[in-house]
C-alpha positions in Angstrom: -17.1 0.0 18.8 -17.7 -0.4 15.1 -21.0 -1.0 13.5 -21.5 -4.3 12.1 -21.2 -3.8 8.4 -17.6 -2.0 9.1 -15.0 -4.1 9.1 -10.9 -3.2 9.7 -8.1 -6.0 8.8 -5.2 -4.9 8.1 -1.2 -6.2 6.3 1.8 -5.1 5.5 3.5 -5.1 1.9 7.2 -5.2 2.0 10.4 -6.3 0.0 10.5 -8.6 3.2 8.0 -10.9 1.9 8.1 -13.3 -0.8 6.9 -12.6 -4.3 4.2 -14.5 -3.4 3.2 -13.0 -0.4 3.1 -9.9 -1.7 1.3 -10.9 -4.6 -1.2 -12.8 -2.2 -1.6 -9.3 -0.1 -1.7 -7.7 -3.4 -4.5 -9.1 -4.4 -6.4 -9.6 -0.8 -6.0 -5.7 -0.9 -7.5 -5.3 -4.3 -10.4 -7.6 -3.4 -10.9 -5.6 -0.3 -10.3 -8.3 2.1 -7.7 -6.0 3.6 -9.3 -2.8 4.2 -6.1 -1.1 5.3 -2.5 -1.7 4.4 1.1 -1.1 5.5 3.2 -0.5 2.7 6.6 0.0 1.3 7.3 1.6 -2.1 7.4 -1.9 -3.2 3.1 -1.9 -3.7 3.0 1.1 -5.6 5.0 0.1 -8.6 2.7 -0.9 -11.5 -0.2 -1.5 -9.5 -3.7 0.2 -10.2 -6.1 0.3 -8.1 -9.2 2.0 -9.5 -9.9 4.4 -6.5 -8.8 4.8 -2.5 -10.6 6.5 -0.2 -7.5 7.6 1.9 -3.9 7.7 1.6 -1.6 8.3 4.4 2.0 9.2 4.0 5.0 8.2 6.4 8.5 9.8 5.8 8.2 11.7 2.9 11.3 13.3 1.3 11.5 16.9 2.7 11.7 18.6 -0.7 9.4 18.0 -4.0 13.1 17.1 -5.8 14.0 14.6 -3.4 10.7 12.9 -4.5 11.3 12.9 -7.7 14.8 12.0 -7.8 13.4 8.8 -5.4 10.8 8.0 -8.5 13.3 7.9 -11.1 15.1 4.9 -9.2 12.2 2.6 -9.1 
């Protein structure tokens, strides 16, 4: 059980959502309404944040140049 000034909500951001709804989690996540979030590549693009206090990574490229051949797309 959490103590009572922790909270956890949690969203996803994805290219399956409208503009709008990823503009709305957007900025839920940025007001920290959402304290953790699901995303895509599609939240990272232009985006700044200030600070995080954790980032966890899901299917990263095996090699450092298949990263950076992924960030020159976007």
């Amino acid at each position: 059980m959490l103590p009572k000034n922790i909270f956890l909500e949690s969203d996803e951001h994805s290219g399956q959502l409208s503009s709008e709804g990823q503009r709305e989690v957007q900025d839920k996540f940025k007001e920290g309404k959402i304290n953790i979030l699901s995303s895509s590549t599609t939240f990272e693009m232009g985006v700044d944040l200030g600070s995080l206090d954790a980032v966890f990574m899901r299917n990263m490229p095996p090699k450092t140049s298949n990263y950076q051949s992924c960030r020159k797309k976007n």
